[in-house]
C-alpha positions in Angstrom: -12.2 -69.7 15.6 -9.3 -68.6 17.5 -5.7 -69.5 16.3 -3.8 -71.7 18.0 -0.4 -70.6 19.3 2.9 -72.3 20.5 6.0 -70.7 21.7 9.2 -71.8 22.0 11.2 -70.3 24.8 10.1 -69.0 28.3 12.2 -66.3 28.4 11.2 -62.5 29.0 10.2 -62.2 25.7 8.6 -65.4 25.2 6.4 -65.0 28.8 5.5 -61.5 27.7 3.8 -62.7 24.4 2.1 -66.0 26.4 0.6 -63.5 28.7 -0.2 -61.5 25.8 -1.8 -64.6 23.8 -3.5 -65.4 26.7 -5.5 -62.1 26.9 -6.0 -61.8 23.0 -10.0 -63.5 22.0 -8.5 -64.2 18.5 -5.6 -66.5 19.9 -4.9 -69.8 22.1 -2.1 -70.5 23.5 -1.5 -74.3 23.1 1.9 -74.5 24.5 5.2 -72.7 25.5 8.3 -75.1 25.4 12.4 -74.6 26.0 14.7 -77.1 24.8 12.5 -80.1 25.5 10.6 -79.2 22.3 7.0 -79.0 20.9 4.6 -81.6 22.5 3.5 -84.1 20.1 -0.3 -84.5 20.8 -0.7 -80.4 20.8 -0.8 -79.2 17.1 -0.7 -75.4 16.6 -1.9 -73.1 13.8 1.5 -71.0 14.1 4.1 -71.1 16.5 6.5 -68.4 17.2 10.5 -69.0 18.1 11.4 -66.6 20.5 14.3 -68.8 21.8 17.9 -68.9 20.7 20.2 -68.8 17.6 20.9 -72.3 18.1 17.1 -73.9 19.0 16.1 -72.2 15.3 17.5 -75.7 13.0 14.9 -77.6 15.0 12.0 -76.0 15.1 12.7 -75.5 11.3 12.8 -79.4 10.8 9.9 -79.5 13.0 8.0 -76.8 11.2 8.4 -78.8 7.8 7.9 -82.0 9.3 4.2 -80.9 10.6 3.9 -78.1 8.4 3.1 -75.6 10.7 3.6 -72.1 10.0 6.5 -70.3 11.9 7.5 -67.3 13.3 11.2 -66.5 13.8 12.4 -64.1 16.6 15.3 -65.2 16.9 18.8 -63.4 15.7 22.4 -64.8 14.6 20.9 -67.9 12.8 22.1 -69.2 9.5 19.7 -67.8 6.7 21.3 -70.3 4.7 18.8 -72.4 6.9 16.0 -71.2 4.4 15.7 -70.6 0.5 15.2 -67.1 -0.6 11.8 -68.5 -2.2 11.0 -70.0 1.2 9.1 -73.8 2.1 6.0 -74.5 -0.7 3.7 -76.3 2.5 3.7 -73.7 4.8 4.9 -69.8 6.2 8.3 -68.7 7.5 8.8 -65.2 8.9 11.3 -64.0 10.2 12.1 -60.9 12.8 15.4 -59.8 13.9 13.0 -56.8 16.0 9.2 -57.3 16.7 8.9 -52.8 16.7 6.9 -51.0 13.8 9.5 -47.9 14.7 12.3 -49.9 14.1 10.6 -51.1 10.6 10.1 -47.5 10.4 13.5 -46.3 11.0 15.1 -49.5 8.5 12.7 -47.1 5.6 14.5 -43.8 7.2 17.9 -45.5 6.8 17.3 -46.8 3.2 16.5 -42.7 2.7 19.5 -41.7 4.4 21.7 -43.8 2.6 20.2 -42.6 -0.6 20.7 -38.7 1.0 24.4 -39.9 1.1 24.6 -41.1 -2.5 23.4 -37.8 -4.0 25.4 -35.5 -1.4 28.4 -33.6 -3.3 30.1 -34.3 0.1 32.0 -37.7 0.8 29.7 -39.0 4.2 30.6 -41.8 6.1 27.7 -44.1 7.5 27.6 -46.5 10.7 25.2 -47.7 13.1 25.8 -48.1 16.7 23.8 -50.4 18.8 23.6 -51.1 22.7 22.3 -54.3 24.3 22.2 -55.7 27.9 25.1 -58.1 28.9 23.3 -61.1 28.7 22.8 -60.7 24.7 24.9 -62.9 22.4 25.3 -61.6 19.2 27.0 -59.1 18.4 26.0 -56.8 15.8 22.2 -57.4 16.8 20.0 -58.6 14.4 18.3 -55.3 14.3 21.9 -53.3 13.8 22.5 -55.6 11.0 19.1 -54.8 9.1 19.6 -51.1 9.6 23.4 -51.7 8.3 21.9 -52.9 4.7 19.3 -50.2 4.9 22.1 -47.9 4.7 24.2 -50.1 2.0 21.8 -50.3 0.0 20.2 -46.6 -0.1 24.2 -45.5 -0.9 24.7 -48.3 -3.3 27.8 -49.7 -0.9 28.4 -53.4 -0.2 27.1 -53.4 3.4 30.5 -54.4 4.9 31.6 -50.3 4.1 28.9 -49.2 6.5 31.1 -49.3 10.2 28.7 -51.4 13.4 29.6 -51.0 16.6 28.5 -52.7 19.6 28.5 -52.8 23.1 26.9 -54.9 25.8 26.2 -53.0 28.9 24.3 -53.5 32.1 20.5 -54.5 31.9 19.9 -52.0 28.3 16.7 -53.4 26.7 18.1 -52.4 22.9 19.2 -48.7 21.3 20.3 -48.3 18.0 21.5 -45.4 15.8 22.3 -44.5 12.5 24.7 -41.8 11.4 25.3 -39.6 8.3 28.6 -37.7 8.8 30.2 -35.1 6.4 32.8 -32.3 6.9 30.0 -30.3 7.4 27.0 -31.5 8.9 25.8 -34.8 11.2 22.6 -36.6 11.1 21.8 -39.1 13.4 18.3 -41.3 13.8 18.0 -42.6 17.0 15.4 -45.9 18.4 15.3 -47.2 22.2 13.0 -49.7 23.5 12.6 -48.9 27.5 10.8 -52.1 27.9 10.6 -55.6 26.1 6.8 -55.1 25.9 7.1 -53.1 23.0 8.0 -56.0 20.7 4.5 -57.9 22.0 2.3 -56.2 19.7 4.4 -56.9 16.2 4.8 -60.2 17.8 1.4 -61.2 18.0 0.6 -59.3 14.6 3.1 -61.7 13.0 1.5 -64.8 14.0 -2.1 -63.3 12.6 -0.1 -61.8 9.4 1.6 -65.1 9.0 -1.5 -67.7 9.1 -2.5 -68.9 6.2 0.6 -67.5 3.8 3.5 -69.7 2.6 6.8 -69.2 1.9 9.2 -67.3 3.3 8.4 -63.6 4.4 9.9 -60.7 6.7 8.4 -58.2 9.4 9.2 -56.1 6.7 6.7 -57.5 4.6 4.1 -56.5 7.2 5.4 -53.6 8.0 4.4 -52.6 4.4 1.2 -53.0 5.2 1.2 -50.0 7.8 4.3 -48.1 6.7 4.1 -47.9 2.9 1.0 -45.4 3.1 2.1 -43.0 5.5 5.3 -42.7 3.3 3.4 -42.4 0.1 1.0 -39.6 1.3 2.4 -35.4 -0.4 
């Protein structure tokens, strides 16, 4: 039986994934709302938030209230929104970046920062990160997330790790990490060239998601891919 889906917000994003739910046999899209919120007489399975920073207390109040499982693609919320050990009744997850490669490049960070710890040099480390104009928050969500990676691989409160940001023209997202010594740079390097590329980790959240409670991270998916390739001599 398929899954049923709702999104909140009709923006690139969110029309990308309708489209996207729309072609998938496994899913049904119920729904796609903006700030008039979910209809009433259309319960959903899961439904994914792909609206702003300030629609995300809502749909939280109305996840718990129907306890329906919910996706979270929006950045620059309050965590404080959600305990650490996450609602009992149903699934939260969250996703400042819908991208495996970014996933990928959070592990490569977390490395790099632990590179930096054991180097006899002093390094500094930074991420840089370059959005389109129309883009809020500043650092990203995604900058932010790679920021800790780094913190925590070098054992440094996160606020020692420098973020920049700059919002320019119509730049779907790029973000970079450096490693700078004396001696040597190393810098790791993601651009999306299209918002499509979040639709797949998108819709593999809302399958991942189903049937889990509590609170979880694209992270925590991520695991599921990542992990192995990592593991293997």
């Amino acid at each position: 039986m398929a899954l049923r889906i709702g999104i909140f917000g009709r923006g690139r994003l969110g029309s990308a994934v309708a489209a996207a739910v729309d072609a998938a046999d496994d899913l049904d899209l119920a729904w796609t709302t903006g700030r008039e919120g979910a209809p009433a007489d259309r319960p959903v399975d899961v439904a994914l938030d792909l609206s702003s920073a300030d629609g995300v207390p809502g749909h939280l109040a109305w996840a718990a209230e129907t306890r329906t499982d919910l996706v979270i693609g929006a950045t620059g919320w309050d965590r404080g929104l959600v305990s650490d050990a996450g609602p009992e009744e149903f699934g939260v997850l969250t996703a400042p970046n819908f991208s495996l490669s970014v996933a990928l490049m959070r592990r490569l960070a977390l490395v790099l920062g632990r590179y930096a710890d054991a180097s006899p040099e002093s390094a500094d480390l930074a991420v840089s990160e370059v959005h389109h104009t129309r883009k809020v928050d500043a650092p990203s969500g995604t900058a932010v997330l790679l920021q800790h990676a780094l913190a925590e691989g070098a054992a440094r409160d996160a606020a020692a790790v420098q973020t920049a940001s700059l919002r320019l023209g119509t730049v779907v997202g790029r973000h970079e990490v450096h490693y700078e010594t004396p001696s040597e740079s190393i810098v790791l390097s993601h651009q999306a060239h299209t918002r499509e590329v979040y639709v797949p980790g998108a819709l593999a959240a809302v399958r991942w998601l189903r049937g889990r409670t509590g609170l979880h991270t694209f992270d925590d998916l991520a695991a599921d891919l990542l992990d192995p390739l990592l593991a293997k001599p």
